[in-house]
Every structure is written in C-alpha cells, then in structure tokens.
C-alpha positions in Angstrom: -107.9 -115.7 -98.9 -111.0 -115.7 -97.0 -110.5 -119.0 -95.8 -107.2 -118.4 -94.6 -107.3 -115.1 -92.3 -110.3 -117.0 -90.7 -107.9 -120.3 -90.1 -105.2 -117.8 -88.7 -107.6 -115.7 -86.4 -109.2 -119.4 -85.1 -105.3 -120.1 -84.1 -104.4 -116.9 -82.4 -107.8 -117.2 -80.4 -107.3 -120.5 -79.3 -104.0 -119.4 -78.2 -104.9 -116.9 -76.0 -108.0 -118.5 -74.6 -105.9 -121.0 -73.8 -102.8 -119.1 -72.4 -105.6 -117.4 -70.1 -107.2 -120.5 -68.9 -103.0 -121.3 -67.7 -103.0 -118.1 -66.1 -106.3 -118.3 -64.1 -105.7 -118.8 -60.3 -107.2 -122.2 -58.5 -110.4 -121.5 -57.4 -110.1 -121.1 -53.2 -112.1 -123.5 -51.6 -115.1 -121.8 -49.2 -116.9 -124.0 -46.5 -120.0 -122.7 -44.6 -119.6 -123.9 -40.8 -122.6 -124.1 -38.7 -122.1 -124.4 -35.0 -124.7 -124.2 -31.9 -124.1 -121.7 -28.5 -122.4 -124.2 -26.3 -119.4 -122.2 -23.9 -116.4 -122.8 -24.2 -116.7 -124.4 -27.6 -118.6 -122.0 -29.2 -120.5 -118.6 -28.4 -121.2 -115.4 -29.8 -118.7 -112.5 -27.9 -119.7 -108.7 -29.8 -121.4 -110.0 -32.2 -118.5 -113.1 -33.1 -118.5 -116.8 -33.1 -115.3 -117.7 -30.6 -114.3 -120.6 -28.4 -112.5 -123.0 -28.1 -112.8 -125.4 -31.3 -113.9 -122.2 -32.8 -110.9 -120.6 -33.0 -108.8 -123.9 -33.3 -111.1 -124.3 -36.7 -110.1 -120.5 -37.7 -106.3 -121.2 -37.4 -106.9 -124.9 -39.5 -108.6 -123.0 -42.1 -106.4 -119.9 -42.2 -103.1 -122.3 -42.7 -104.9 -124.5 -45.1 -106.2 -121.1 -47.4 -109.9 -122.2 -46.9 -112.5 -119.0 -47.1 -115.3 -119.7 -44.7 -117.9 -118.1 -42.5 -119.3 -120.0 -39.2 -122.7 -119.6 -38.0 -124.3 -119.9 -34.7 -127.4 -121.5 -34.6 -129.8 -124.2 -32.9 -128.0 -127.7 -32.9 -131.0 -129.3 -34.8 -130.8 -126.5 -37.7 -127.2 -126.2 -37.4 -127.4 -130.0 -38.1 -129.7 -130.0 -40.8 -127.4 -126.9 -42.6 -124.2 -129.3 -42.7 -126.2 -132.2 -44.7 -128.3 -130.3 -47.1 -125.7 -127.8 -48.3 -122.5 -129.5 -50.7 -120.4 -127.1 -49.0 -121.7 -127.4 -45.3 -120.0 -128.5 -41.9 -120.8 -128.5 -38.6 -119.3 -129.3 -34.8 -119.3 -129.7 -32.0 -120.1 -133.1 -33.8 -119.9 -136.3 -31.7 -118.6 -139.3 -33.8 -121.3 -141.7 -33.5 -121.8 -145.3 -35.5 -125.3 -143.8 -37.0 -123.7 -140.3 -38.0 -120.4 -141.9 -39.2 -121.6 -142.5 -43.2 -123.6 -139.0 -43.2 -120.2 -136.9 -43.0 -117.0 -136.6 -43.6 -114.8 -136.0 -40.4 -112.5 -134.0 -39.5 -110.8 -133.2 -36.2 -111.1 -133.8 -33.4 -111.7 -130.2 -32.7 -111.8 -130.6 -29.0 -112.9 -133.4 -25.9 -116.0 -133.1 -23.9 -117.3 -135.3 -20.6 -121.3 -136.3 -20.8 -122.4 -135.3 -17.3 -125.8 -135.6 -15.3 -126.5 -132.3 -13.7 -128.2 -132.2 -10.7 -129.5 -129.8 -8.1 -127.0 -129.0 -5.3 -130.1 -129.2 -2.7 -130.6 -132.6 -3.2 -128.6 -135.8 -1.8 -127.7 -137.7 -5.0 -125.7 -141.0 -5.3 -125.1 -142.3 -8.4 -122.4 -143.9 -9.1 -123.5 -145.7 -12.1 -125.7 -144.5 -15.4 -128.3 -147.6 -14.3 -128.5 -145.7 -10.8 -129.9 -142.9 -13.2 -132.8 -145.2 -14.2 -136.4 -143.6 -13.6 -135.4 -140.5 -13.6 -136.3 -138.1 -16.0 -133.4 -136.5 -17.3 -133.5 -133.3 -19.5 -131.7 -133.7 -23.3 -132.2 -131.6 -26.4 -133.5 -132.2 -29.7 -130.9 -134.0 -32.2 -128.4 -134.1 -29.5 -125.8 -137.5 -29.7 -126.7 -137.5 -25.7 -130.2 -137.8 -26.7 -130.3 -140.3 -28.7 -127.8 -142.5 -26.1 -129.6 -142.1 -22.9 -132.9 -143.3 -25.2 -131.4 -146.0 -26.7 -130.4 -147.6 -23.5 -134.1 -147.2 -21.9 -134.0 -144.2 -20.2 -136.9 -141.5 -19.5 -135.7 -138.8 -21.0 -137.8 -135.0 -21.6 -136.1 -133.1 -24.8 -135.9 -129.6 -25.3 -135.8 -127.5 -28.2 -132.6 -126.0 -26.8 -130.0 -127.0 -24.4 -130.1 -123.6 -22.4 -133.9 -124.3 -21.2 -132.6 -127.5 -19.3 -131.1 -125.5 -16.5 -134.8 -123.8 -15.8 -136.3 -126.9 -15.9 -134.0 -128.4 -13.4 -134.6 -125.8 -10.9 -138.0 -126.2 -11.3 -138.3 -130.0 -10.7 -139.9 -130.3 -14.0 -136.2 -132.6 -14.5 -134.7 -134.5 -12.3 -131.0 -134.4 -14.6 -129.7 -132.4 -17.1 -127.7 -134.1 -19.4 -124.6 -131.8 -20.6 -121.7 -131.9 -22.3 -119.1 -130.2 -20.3 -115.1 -129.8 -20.2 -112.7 -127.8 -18.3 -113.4 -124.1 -18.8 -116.9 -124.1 -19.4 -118.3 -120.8 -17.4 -122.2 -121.4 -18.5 -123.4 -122.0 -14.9 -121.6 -119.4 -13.6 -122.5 -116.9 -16.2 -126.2 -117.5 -15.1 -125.9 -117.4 -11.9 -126.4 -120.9 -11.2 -122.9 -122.2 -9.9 -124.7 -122.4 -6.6 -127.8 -124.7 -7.5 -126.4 -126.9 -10.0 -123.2 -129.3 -10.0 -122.3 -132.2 -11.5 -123.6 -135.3 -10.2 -122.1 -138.2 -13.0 -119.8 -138.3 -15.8 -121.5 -141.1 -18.1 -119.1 -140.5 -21.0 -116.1 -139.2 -22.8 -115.9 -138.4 -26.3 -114.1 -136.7 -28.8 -116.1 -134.0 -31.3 -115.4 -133.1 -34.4 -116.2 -131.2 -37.6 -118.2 -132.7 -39.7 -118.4 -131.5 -43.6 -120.8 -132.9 -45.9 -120.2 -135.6 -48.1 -119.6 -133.6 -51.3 -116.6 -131.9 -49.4 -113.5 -133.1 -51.8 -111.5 -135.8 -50.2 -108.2 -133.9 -50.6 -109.4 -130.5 -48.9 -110.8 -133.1 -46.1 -107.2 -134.9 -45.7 -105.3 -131.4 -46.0 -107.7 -130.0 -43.3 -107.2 -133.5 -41.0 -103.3 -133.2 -41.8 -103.9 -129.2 -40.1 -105.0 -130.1 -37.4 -102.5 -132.8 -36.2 -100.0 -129.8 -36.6 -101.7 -127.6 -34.7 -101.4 -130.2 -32.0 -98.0 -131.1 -32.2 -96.8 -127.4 -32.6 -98.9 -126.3 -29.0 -101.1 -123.7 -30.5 -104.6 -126.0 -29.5 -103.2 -126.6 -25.8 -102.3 -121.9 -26.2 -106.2 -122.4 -27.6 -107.2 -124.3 -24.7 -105.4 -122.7 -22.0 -106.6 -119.3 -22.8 -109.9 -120.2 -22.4 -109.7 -122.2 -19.1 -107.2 -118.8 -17.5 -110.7 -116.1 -18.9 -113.2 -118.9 -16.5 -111.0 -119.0 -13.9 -110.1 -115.2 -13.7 -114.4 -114.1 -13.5 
C-alpha cells in the first residue's frame, strides 16, 4: 500500500514539475556594452551614455527584447571588457583582419573618416598619407588607427586617451592627431579649439561596428544583425543621424 501512494505521489510530482518547467518564460537575453567618450558616437549627457550609434544600438536592442546596460569607459579597458566577459560587446569597433576572429560582429553601427589633424597656424600640404612620413603623429593606445599608421612605418606617439592628443598638438609636442571624425562631431568646438585645429588629410574610411564576444549565441547575433538592416531601411538611423548633425550645427 506503501509502495503504491509513493508511485502515485512520484507521478503527480513529476507532473507538476514538469507542467512548471512548460510554463516558465524564456530567459531574456542581457548584454553588457562597453563604449569609449568619442562625440558624436558616444558621450556621457547628465549622467547618460547617448550618440549617435548609441542610441541606434538602444532602438536594436529594444526591438530585438535584449536587456542591457552600456558603459563609458577608456577604449583600451572598454576593449579588454568585451573579450573577457561571455556576455560582453563593445563599439565603436573598426572591422579589422586581426580583430575579425576575436568577435562576433554586428552592425555597422555607424561610418567614420581617419583624419590627420593639424594646427591651423601652420601651412600643411599633404595630399597623400606618405606626405605624412616623419612626422610624429599623435594616436591612442589600442586604437585600429594605431596600429595602421604603425604597421605602414610611421612615427607615431600614443596616448592613454584620445582627448590628450588635442593638447599635445597645440603644444608641438605632435605634429598630427590622428582622429576618427564624421559629420556632426562638435569635440573641437566644445573645447574651444575650432580655431587651432582643422583637418589636414582623410587617410581612410571605415565602417564600425559592435562587437560581442564570442560566446554571444549565434541566433541573438543574426536577430540583432537582421535589426539593424531594418532600422536602415525604415529611416529611423538617417532620424538618428540627422538629429545629431541639426544639435552641432545649432551651437
């Protein structure tokens, strides 16, 4: 008799164990998204992360049910963040041949130019990178500029942190800066240096992109891919974009 309450409690157990484990919602999928100060990308407004691929990577996320926080820190950290953690991603993330196997991509989140930045009290003409050769031009530490200006023999004098390559220009302790800059980007005006530096070179154009950790699942990497050709096709990146280049041009 024993025997057989046991056998009948067993069943009803399994039953509802398993009529709970059908009822259990899908776990929601949560990314944690590094990103560096870089206007009009990325920046920190009261105390928020905004910009351009900032808030083209909110609305991805939003439409695709992803949880996620970003974080603004130093490239070379921010960097780091994205390949240690299973659940880490990072951008503004240049798609290079010797970063293409570390992540998986997603994107592109938005377009930049390389420029050399010069001082506007000097005569410069270059019309060529080579014409760039033996000067010392200002990068900053894991940067994909970086690592291309030294790869093709030029003298180059890294920084911590982008932002300290403006000073060192003005103080001839650089000859270029080189920076990644696009249409709407207020950072020398904001600093009051609109009047002593300008752009003396575009060396390159390149497409940049969020990049997630290997461990990110392949599906929630295609659904978030599949997001953000939508959000090109239906116009809300250009309303991203556009938004941003009206606030430079209205200060």
């Amino acid at each position: 008799m024993r025997f057989r309450q046991l056998c009948i409690g067993l069943v009803i157990l399994s039953g509802s164990l398993s009529a709970m484990t059908r009822a259990a919602p899908p776990a929601v999928p949560y990314l944690s998204i590094t990103t560096e100060s870089s206007a009009p990308s990325s920046m920190l407004e009261d105390g928020r992360v905004v910009g351009i691929a900032t808030d083209k990577i909110r609305v991805v996320m939003e439409r695709a049910g992803v949880t996620h926080d970003i974080t603004l820190l130093p490239w070379k950290r921010a960097y780091a963040a994205a390949l240690q953690q299973a659940n880490g991603c990072v951008y503004s993330a240049t798609r290079t041949p010797e970063r293409e196997a570390l992540f998986k991509w997603i994107g592109p989140t938005d377009e930049a130019q390389w420029v050399l930045m010069g001082r506007a009290d000097r005569a410069w003409r270059i019309a060529s990178l080579e014409d760039a050769r033996g000067l010392r031009i200002g990068t900053y530490a894991g940067d994909a500029r970086d690592t291309y200006l030294r790869s093709r023999g030029h003298i180059v004098d890294t920084s911590p942190h982008d932002m300290l390559n403006p000073p060192k220009l003005l103080q001839g302790r650089i000859d270029l800066w080189a920076a990644s800059w696009r249409a709407g980007s207020d950072v020398l005006a904001r600093n009051g240096w609109d009047k002593q530096i300008v752009p003396v070179f575009v060396f390159n154009r390149v497409a940049v992109y969020l990049a997630c950790n290997r461990a990110v699942p392949d599906a929630l990497v295609k659904r978030l891919n599949a997001e953000f050709e939508t959000i090109e096709r239906d116009g809300t990146a250009s309303a991203i974009e556009r938004r941003y280049e009206r606030r430079a041009t209205s200060r």
